[in-house]
Structures are given as C-alpha cells and as structure tokens.
C-alpha positions as CSV (number, residue, x, y, z in Angstrom):
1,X,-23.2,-0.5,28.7
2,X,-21.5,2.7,27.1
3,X,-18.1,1.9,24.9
4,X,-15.0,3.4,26.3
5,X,-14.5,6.4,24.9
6,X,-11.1,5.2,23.1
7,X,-12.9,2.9,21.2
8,X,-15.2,4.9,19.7
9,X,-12.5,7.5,18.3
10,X,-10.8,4.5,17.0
11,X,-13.5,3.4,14.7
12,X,-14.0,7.0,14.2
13,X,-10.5,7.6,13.1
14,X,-10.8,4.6,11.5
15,X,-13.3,5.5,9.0
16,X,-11.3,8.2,8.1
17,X,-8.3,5.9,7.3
18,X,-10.1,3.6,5.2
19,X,-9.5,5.6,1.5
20,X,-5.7,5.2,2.6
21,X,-6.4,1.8,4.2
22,X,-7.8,0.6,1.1
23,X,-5.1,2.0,-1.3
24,X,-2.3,-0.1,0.7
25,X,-4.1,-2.7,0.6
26,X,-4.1,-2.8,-2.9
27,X,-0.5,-2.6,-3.7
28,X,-0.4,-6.0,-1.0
29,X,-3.2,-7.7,-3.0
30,X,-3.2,-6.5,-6.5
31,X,-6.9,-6.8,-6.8
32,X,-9.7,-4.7,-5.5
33,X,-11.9,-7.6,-4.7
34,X,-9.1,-9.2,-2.6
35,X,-7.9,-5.7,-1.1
36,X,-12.0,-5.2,0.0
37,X,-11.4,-8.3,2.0
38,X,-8.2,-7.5,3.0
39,X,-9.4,-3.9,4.7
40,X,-12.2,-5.5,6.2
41,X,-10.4,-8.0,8.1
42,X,-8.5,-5.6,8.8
43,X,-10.8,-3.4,10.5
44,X,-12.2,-5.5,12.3
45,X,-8.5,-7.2,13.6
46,X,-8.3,-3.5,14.6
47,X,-11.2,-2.9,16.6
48,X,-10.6,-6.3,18.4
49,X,-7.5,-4.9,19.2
50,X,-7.7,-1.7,19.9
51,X,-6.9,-1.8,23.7
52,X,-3.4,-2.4,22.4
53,X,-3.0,0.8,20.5
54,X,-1.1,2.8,22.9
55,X,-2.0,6.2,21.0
56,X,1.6,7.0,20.5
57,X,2.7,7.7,17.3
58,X,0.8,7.6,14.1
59,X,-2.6,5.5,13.8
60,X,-2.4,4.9,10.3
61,X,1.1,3.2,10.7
62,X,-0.3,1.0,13.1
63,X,-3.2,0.1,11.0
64,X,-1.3,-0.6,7.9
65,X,0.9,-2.6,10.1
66,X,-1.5,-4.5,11.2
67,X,-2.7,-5.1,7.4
68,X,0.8,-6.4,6.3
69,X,0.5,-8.6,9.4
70,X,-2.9,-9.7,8.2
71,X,-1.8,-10.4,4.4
72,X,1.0,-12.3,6.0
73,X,-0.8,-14.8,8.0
74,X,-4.1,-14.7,4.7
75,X,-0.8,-15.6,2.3
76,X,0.4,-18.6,4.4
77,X,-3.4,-20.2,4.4
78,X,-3.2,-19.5,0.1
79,X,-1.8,-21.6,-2.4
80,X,0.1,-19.9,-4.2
81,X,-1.3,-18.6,-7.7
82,X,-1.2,-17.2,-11.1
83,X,-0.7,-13.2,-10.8
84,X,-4.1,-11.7,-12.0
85,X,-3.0,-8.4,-12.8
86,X,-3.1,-7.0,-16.4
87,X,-0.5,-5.2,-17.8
88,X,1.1,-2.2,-17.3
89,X,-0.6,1.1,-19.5
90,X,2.0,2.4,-21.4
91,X,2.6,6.0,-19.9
92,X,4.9,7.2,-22.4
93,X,1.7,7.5,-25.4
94,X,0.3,9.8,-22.4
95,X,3.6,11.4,-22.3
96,X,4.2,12.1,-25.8
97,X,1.2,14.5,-25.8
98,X,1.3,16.3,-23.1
99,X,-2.1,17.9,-22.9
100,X,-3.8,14.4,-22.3
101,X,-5.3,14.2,-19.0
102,X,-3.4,11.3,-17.3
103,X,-6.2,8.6,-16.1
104,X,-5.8,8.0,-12.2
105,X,-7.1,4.4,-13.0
106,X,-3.7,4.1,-15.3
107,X,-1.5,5.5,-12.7
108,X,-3.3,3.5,-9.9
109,X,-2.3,0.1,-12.2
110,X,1.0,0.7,-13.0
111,X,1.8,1.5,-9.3
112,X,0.1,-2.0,-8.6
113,X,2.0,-3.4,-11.2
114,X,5.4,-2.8,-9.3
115,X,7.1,-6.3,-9.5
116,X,6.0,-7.7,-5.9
117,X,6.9,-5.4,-2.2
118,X,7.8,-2.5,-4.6
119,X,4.7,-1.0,-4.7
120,X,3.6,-1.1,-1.0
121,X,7.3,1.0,-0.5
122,X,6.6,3.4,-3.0
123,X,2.9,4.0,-2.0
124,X,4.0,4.2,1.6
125,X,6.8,6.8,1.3
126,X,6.0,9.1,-2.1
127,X,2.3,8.7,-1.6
128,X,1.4,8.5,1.8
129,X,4.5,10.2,2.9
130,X,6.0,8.2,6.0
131,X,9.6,8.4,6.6
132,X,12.2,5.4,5.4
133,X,12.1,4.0,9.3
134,X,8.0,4.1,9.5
135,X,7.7,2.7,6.8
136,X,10.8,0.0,8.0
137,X,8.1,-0.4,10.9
138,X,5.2,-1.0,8.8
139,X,6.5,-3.7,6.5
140,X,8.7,-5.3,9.0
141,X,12.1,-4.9,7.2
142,X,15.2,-2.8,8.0
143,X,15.8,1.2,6.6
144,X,18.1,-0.6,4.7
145,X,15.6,-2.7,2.7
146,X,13.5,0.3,2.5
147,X,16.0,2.4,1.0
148,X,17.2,-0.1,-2.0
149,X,13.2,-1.3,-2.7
150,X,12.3,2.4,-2.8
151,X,15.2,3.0,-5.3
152,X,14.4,0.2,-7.7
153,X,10.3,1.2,-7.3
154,X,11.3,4.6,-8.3
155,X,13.8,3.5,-11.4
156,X,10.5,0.9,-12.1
157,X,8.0,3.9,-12.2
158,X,10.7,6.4,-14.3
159,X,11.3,3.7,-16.8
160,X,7.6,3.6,-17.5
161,X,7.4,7.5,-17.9
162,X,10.4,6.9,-20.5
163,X,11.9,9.7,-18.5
164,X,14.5,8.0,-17.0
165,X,17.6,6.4,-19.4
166,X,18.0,3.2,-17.8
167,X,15.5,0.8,-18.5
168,X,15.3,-2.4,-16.7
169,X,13.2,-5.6,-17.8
C-alpha cells in the first residue's frame, strides 16, 4: 500500500528541518545528548501526526511547536536536576583581539547558557528569524512575554560581548 503523498513530503521536509530542529532543541535541553532525544521524539510525534498539519503556514513552526510541547510533557515525567551546563566562554578575550576567529562552539554555548526560556526566544527570533507572534505561537506565551524575554536575552548576550554598559548578574 503506497503512503499518501502528504506524508512522504512531510518526512521529506522534515529532514530538511532537522539542523534547525536540532538547534532549538538544544537551547530547551541544554545538552546535545538530551536534545538528540528530544528531536527524535520529536520526529516521530510528527509523523504520527502528520494528518493534523493543515499545510498552512510555516512547517518549521509547527514542528518546533510540537517540540516545546514534547519537552513540556518529557519535563513533567523528570525530576528535577542539577543544571549540566558549563560555563559561559568569556567572549570579551575574543573581543579584545579582533582578528581571532570566533569559535561557533563558544557562540553555540553561550547562547545555551541563556538563564532558562531566554535562549529558545533569542534562537527563534535573531536566529531563525520568526516574527514576535510565531514565535508567541511556538512557545505558548503572549507577544508580550516575547517581547520582554527577547529584551533581557539580548541585554544577556551584549553583556557578554562587554559591548553593552549595563551588566546584569
């Protein structure tokens, strides 16, 4: 018996999704190893349910929505535990000599560093580029919410750069 045709350019445009997939995941789970797990169930919640995409609007936000619904209902079956992450690289050595090559695995921690829902925010609108109310969608929050956690991610993120006057910690 032959897949509907629907299905098949969802997993196709799934694949595709997956480097982005992955990255969100991350700034949920802090940890590759847990984000791996995290985009697998995700993918797979996704192709279960893939009679519900309508095909209106964007795929992606439907996909990262359903992987903050996911790391919602993983979180309530965790106990809650220690943060794993390391700390943060400090940006401004990299700054003070400006023809170092900044290390994307540096920039990649210190954006998953974000004190916690920060980072998800700031990937979703200054890296992924999805407007305050898809984004609003996506985590489940109002524009409002979006707006203020965006503003403190991006004060966060300038503070490390040491470009930015106001240092908060």
């Amino acid at each position: 018996m032959r897949q509907p045709a629907t299905t098949i350019d969802l997993r196709r445009d799934l694949v595709g999704l997956l480097p982005r997939l992955r990255r969100f995941a991350i700034t949920l789970a802090g940890e590759a190893a847990v984000a791996d797990e995290l985009v697998q169930a995700v993918c797979q919640r996704a192709i279960a349910k893939g009679h519900q995409w309508s095909g209106e609007g964007r795929l992606e936000s439907w996909i990262y929505t359903l992987a903050r619904q996911q790391w919602t209902d993983d979180s309530r079956k965790r106990k809650p535990k220690a943060s794993v992450r390391g700390n943060v690289t400090d940006i401004r050595d990299a700054a003070r000599e400006r023809s170092a090559a900044v290390d994307p695995d540096a920039i990649h921690r210190m954006i998953a560093d974000m004190p916690d829902g920060l980072c998800s925010m700031f990937l979703l609108v200054d890296v992924e580029g999805h407007s305050y109310q898809q984004a609003a969608d996506i985590m489940g929050t109002p524009v409002a919410n979006v707006v203020s956690q965006l503003a403190t991610a991006r004060l966060h993120f300038a503070g490390l750069s040491g470009t930015h006057p106001i240092h908060r910690y």
